[in-house]
C-alpha positions as a Python dict, from the first residue, in 0.01 Angstrom:
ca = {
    (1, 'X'): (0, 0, 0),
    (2, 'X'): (-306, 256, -41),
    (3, 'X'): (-570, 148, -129),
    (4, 'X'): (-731, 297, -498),
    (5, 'X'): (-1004, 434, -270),
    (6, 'X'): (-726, 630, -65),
    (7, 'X'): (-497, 806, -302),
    (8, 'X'): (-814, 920, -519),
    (9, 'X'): (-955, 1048, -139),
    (10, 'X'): (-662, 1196, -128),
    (11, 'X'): (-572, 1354, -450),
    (12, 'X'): (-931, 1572, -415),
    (13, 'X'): (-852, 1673, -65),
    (14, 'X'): (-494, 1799, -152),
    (15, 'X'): (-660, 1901, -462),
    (16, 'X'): (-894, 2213, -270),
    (17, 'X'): (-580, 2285, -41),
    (18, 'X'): (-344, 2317, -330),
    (19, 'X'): (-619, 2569, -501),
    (20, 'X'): (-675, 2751, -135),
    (21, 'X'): (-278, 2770, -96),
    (22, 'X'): (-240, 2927, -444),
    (23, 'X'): (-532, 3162, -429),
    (24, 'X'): (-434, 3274, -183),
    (25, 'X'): (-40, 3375, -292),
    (26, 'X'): (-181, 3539, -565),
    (27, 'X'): (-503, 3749, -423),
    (28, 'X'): (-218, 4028, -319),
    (29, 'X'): (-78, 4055, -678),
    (30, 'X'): (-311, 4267, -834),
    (31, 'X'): (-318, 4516, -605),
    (32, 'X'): (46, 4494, -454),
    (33, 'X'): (204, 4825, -587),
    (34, 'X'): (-99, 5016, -473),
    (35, 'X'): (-47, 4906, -117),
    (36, 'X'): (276, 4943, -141),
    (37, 'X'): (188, 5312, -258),
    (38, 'X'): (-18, 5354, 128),
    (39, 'X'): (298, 5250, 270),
    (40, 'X'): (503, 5582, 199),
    (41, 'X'): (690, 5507, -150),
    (42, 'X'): (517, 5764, -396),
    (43, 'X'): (749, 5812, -666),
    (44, 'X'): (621, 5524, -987),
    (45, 'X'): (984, 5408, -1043),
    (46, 'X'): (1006, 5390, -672),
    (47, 'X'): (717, 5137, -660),
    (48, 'X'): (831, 4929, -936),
    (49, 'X'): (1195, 4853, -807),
    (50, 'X'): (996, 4746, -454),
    (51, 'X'): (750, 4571, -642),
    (52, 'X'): (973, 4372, -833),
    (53, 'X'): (1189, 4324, -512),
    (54, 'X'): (907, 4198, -280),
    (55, 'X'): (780, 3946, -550),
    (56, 'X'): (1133, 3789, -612),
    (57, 'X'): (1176, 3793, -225),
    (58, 'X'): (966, 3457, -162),
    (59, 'X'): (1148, 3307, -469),
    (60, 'X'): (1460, 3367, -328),
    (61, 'X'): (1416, 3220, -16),
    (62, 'X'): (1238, 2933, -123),
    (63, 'X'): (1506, 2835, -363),
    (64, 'X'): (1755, 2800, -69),
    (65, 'X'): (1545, 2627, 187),
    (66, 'X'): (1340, 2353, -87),
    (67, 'X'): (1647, 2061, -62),
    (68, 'X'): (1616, 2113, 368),
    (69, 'X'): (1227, 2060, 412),
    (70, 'X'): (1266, 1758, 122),
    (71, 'X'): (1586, 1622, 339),
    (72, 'X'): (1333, 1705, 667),
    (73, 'X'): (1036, 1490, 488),
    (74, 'X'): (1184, 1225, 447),
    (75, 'X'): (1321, 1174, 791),
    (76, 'X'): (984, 1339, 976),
    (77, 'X'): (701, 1251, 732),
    (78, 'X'): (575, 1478, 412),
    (79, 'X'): (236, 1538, 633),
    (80, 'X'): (401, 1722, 889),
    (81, 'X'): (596, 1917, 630),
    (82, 'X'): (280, 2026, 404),
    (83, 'X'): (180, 2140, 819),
    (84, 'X'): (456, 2322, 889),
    (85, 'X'): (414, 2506, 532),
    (86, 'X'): (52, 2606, 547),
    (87, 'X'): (64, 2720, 900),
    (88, 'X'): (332, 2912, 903),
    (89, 'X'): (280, 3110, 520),
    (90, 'X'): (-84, 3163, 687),
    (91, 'X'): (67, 3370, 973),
    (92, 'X'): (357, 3537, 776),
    (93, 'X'): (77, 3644, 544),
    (94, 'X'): (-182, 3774, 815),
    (95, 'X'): (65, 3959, 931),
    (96, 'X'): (146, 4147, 641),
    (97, 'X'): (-167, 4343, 673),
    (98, 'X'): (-54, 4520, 1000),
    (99, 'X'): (317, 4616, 782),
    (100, 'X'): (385, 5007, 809),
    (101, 'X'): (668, 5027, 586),
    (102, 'X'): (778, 4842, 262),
    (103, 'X'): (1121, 4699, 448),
    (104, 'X'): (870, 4509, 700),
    (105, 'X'): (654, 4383, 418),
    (106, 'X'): (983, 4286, 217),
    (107, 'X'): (1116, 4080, 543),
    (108, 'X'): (799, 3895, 577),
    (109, 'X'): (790, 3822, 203),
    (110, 'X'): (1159, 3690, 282),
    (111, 'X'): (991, 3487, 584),
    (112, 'X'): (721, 3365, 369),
    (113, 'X'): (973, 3199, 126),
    (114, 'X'): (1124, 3039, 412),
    (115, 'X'): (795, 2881, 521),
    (116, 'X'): (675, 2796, 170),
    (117, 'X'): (703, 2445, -7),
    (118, 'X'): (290, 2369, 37),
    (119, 'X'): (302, 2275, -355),
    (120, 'X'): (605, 2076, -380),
    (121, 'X'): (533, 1863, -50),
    (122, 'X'): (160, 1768, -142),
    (123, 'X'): (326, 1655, -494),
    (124, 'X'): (570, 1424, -256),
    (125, 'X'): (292, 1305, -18),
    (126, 'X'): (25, 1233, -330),
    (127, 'X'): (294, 1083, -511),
    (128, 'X'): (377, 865, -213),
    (129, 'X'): (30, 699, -132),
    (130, 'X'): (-50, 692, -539),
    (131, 'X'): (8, 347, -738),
    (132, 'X'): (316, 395, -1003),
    (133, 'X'): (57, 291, -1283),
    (134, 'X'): (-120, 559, -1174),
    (135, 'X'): (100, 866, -1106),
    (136, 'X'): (75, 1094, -1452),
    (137, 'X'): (-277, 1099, -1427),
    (138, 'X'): (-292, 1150, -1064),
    (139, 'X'): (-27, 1438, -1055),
    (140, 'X'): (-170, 1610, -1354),
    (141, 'X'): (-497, 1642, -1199),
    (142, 'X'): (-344, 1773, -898),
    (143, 'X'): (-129, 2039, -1067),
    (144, 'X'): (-460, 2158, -1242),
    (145, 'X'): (-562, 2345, -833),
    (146, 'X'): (-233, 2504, -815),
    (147, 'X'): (-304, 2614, -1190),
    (148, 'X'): (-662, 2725, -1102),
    (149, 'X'): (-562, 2902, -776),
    (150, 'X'): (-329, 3081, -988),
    (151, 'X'): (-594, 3205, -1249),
    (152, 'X'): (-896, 3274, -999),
    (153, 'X'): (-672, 3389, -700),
    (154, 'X'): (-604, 3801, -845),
    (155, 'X'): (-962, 3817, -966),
    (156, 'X'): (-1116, 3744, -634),
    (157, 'X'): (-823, 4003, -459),
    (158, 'X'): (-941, 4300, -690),
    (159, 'X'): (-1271, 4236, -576),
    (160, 'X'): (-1227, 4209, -240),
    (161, 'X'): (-960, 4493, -225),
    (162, 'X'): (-1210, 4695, -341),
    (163, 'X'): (-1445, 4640, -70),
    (164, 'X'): (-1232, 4531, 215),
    (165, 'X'): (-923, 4752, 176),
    (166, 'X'): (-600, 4643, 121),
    (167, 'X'): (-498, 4534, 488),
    (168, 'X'): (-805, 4307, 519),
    (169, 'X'): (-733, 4113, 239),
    (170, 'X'): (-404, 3963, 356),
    (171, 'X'): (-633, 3871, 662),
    (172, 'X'): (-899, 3667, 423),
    (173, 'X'): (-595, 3545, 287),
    (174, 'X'): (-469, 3396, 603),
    (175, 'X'): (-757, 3261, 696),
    (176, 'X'): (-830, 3065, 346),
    (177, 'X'): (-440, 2894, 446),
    (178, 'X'): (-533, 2831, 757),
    (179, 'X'): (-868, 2589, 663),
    (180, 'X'): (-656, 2450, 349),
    (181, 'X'): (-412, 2351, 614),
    (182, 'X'): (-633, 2227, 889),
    (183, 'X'): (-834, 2027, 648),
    (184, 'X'): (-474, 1846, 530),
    (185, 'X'): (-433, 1758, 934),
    (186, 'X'): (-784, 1627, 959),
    (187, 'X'): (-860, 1425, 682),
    (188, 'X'): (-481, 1315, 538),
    (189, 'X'): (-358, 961, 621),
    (190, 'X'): (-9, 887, 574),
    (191, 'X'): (144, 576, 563),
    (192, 'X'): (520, 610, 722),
    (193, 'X'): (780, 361, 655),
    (194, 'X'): (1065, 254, 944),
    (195, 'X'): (1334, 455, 850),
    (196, 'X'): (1643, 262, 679),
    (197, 'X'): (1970, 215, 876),
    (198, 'X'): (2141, 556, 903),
    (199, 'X'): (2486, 426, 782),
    (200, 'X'): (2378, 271, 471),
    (201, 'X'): (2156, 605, 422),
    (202, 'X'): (2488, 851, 444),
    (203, 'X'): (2681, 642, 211),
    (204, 'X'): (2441, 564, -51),
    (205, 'X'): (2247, 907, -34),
    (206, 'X'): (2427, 1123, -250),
    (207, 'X'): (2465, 839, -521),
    (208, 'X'): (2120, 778, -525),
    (209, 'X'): (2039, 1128, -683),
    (210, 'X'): (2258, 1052, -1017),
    (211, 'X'): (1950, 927, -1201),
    (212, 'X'): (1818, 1276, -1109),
    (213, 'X'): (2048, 1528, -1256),
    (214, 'X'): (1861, 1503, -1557),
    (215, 'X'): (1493, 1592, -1424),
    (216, 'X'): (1683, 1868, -1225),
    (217, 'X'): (1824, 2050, -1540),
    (218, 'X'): (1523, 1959, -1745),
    (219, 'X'): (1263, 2146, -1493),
    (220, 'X'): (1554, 2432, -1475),
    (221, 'X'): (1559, 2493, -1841),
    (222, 'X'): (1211, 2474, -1914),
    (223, 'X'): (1087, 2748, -1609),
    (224, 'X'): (1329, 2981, -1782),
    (225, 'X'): (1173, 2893, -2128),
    (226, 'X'): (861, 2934, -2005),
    (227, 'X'): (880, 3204, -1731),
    (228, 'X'): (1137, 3463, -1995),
    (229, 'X'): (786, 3549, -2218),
    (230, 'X'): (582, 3652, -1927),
    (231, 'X'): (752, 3985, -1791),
    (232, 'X'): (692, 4164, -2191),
    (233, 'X'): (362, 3930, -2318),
    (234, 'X'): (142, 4232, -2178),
    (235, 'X'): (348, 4513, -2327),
    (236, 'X'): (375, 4336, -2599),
    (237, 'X'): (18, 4327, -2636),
    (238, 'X'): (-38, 4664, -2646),
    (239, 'X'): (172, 4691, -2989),
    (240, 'X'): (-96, 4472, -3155),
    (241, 'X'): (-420, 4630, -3013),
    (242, 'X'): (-513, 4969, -2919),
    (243, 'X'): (-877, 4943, -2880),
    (244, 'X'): (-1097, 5054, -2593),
    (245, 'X'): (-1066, 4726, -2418),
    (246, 'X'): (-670, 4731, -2386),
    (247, 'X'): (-706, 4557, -1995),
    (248, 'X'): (-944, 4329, -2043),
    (249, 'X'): (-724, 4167, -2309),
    (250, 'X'): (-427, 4219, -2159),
    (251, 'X'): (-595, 4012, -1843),
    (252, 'X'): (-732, 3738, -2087),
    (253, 'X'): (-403, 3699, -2257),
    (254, 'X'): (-225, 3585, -1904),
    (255, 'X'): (-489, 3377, -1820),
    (256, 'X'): (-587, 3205, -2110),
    (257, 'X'): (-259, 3008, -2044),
    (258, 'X'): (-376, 2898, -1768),
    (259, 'X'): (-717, 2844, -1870),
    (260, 'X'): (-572, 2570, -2131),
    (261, 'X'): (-276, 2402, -1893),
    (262, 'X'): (-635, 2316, -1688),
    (263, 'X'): (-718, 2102, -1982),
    (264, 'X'): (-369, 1976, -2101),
    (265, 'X'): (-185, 1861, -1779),
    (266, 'X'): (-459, 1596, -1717),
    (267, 'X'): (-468, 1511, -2033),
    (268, 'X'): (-101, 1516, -2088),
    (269, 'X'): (-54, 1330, -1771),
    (270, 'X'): (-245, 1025, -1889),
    (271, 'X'): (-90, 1029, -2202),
    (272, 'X'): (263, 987, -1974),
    (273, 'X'): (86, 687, -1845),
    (274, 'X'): (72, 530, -2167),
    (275, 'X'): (389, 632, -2350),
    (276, 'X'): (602, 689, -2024),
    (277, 'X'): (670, 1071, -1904),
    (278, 'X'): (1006, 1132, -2073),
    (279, 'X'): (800, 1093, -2435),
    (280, 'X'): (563, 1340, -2347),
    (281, 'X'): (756, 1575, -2194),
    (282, 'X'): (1012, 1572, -2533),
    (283, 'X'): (616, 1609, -2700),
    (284, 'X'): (545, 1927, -2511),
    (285, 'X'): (832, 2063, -2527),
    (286, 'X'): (839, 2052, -2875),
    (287, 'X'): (464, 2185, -2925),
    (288, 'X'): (491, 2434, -2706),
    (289, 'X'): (825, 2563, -2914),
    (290, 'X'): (617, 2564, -3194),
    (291, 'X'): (284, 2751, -3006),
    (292, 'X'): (545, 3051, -2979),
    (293, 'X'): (574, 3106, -3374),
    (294, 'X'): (187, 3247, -3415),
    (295, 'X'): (296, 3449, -3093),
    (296, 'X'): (611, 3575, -3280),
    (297, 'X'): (461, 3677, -3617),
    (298, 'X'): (116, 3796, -3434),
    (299, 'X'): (-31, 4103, -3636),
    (300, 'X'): (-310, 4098, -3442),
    (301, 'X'): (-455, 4039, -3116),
    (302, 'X'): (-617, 3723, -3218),
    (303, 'X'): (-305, 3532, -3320),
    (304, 'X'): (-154, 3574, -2994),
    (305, 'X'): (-408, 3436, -2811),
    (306, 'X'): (-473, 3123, -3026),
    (307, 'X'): (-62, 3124, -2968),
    (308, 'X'): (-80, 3158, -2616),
    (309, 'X'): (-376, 2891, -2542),
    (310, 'X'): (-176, 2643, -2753),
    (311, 'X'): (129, 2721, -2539),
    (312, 'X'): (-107, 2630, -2244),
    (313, 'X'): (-187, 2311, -2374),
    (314, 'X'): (116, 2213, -2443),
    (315, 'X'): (317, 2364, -2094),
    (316, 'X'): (13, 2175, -1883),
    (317, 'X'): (213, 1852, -1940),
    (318, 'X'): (544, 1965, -1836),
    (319, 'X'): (548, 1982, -1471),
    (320, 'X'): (301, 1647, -1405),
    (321, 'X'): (540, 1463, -1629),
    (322, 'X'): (894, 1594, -1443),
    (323, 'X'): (724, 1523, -1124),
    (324, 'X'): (617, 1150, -1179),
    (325, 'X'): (996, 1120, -1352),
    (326, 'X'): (1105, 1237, -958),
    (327, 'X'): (860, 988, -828),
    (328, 'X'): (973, 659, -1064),
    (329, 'X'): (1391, 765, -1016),
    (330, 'X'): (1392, 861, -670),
    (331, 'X'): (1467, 573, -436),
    (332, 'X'): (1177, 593, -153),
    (333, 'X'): (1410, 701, 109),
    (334, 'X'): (1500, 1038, -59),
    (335, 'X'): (1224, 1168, -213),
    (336, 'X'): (1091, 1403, -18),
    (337, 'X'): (1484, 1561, -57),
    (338, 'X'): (1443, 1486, -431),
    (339, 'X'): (1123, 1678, -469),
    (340, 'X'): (1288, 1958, -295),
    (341, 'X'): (1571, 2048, -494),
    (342, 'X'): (1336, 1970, -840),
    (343, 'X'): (1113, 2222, -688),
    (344, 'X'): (1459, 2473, -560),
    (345, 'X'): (1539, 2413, -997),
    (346, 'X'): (1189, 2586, -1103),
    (347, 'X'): (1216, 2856, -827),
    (348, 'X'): (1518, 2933, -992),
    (349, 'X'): (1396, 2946, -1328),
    (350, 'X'): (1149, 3127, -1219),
    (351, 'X'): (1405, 3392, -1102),
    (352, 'X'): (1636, 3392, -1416),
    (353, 'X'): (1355, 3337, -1661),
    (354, 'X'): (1220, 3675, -1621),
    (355, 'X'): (1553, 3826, -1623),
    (356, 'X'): (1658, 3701, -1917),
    (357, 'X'): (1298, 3733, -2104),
    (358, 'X'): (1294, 4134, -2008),
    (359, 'X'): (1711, 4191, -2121),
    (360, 'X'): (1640, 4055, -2429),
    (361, 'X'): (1325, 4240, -2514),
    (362, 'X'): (1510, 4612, -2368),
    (363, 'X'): (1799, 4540, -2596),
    (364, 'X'): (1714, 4311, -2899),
    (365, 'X'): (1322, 4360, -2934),
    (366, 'X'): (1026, 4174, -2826),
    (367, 'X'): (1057, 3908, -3120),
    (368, 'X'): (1384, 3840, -2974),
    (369, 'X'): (1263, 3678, -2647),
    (370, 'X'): (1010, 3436, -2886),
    (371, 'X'): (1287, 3290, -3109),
    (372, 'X'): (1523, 3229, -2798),
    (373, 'X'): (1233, 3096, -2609),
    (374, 'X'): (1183, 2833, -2884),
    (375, 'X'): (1533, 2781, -2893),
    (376, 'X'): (1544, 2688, -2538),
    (377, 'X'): (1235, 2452, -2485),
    (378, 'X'): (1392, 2286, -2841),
    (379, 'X'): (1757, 2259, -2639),
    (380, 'X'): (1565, 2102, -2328),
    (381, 'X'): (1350, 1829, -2619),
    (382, 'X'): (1692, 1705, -2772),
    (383, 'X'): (1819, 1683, -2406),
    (384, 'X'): (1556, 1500, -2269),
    (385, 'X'): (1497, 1267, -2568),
    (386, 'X'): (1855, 1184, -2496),
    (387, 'X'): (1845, 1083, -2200),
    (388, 'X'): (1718, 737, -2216),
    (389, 'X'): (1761, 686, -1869),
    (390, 'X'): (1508, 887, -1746),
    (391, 'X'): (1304, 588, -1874),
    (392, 'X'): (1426, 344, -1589),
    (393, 'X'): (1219, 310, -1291),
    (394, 'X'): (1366, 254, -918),
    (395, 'X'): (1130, 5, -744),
    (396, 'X'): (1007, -14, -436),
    (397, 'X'): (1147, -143, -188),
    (398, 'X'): (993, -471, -5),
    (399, 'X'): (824, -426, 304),
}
């Protein structure tokens, strides 16, 4: 068992690697369809369609591959997974500074996918070494680097774009997931367990991910609720202000999300401690419904940001709270797998999410995607608070 002085070693460790490994995926963003522009596609709709292409490409790959490096973990070790992730996205992304053609930046974007699962394996490993009593708190607090990666990560690309060029950044960017990773090799301990008796393992696998279902379709249905508002929340935007300083609120109204899930999923995830995770989750799912009806009936650019901070607050809980449900119903032997495919169900709402969010706004109106939004998160409440057996715990099993 690790000691208290171990996992909270750990959590800070994984902690600065999460925040490295999710800076860096998102320094590029910013200035993506510009370099896409140096490599030969000049006409605006041109850019978009690859744009849009070469940012679904990671998601796509990821999705499939997820369930295989979970499966892999928990035969091999999570350590040598959360390796084999940072390693490899570091070179795939180093070498997309030396692309000459969108195809070749597309294919390694493709490749990248394939390597990825960083996030999702140093959930498994931190959820492995941290005490049960323990786990909301400890996996809010490490969701809050991937969150905070995700917020800092464009700001510092734009800046260095501008002074390194485009090509150079995906170098930096290398690097950084290079020292997250060899950090992780140096300073991670982790305790492996003789694996069980393969027979026993193939009949009893499959069974074993029953209690599961639910935290699958739960983290499925709330990406899409909360991934269908982002592709319009900017345009939107612009309807309710038209001032001088149209991009720096259209910057503060993504990120203030983000800004606020840094405060709620700690806070959230202690709260699971308390009440148990399938309580709070049904709780933000239900307050975050209700942070979309300011956004909805915004007249001015005020109400949608109090709207979209209370939205943070509220989403901050959701992930921490489906992950420790992974870690209390997965039986030890398959959670690495387990992980996996919850992590393959948000890559996928991440893909239909803004889909959907962008169909509705083209052909029923902005408004539209709010009240549907709401309607989903509320569909995914019921369905959680309904399943009582998310409330079970699989114990441990005796050394």
């Amino acid at each position: 068992m690790a000691t208290p002085l171990h996992w909270k070693k750990s959590l800070w460790i994984l902690w600065g690697a999460n925040f490295s490994i999710t800076c860096g995926m998102n320094l590029v963003l910013p200035f993506l369809p510009l370099y896409i522009g140096e490599l030969g596609v000049h006409d605006l709709d041109d850019i978009v369609r690859w744009t849009g292409w070469i940012v679904a490409a990671q998601f796509i790959t990821s999705f499939l591959t997820q369930p295989l490096w979970g499966a892999i973990a928990d035969r091999r070790g999570r350590k040598i997974m959360l390796l084999r992730a940072g390693f490899g996205m570091a070179i795939v992304t180093a070498l997309m500074g030396i692309v000459t053609s969108p195809w070749q930046l597309l294919s390694l974007r493709l490749l990248n996918g394939f390597f990825s699962g960083f996030i999702s394996m140093a959930v498994s490993l931190q959820a492995s070494l941290t005490p049960r009593e323990h786990s909301g708190k400890s996996l809010g607090t490490l969701q809050t680097g991937a969150i905070a990666g995700t917020l800092i990560g464009p700001l510092i690309g734009g800046v260095l774009a501008s002074f390194l060029g485009y090509h150079h950044v995906f170098f930096f960017t290398g690097g950084l997931m290079l020292c997250a990773s060899l950090i992780v090799m140096v300073f991670i301990k982790e305790e492996r367990k003789p694996a069980s008796d393969k027979k026993v393992k193939q009949k009893t696998q499959w069974r074993l991910f029953r209690p599961l279902l639910p935290v699958f379709a739960a983290s499925l249905i709330t990406q899409i609720g909360m991934m269908s508002i982002e592709p319009i929340v900017t345009v939107y935007a612009k309807t309710l202000y038209t001032g001088a300083h149209l991009a720096f609120f259209a910057g503060l109204i993504v990120a203030i999300t983000g800004i606020a899930n840094l405060f709620g999923a700690p806070t959230l995830g202690r709260l699971g401690d308390r009440i148990g995770q399938r309580m709070t989750l049904v709780i933000a799912l239900v307050m975050a419904a209700v942070a979309f009806i300011p956004q909805a009936f915004a007249t001015n650019i005020t109400m949608l940001l109090v709207g979209r901070f209370l939205l943070g607050l509220f989403i901050g809980g959701m992930i921490p709270s489906l992950n420790a449900l992974v870690m209390k119903l997965a039986a030890p032997e398959i959670q690495g797998t387990a992980y996996g495919f919850n992590t393959s169900s948000l890559f996928l709402g991440n893909l239909i999410g803004p889909l959907l969010g962008s169909h509705l706004a083209a052909e029923y109106g902005f408004t539209s995607v709010f009240y549907v939004t709401m309607s989903i998160l509320l569909i995914c409440a019921v369905f959680v608070f309904a399943n009582r057996s998310l409330d079970a715990t699989i114990r441990p099993k005796e050394a």
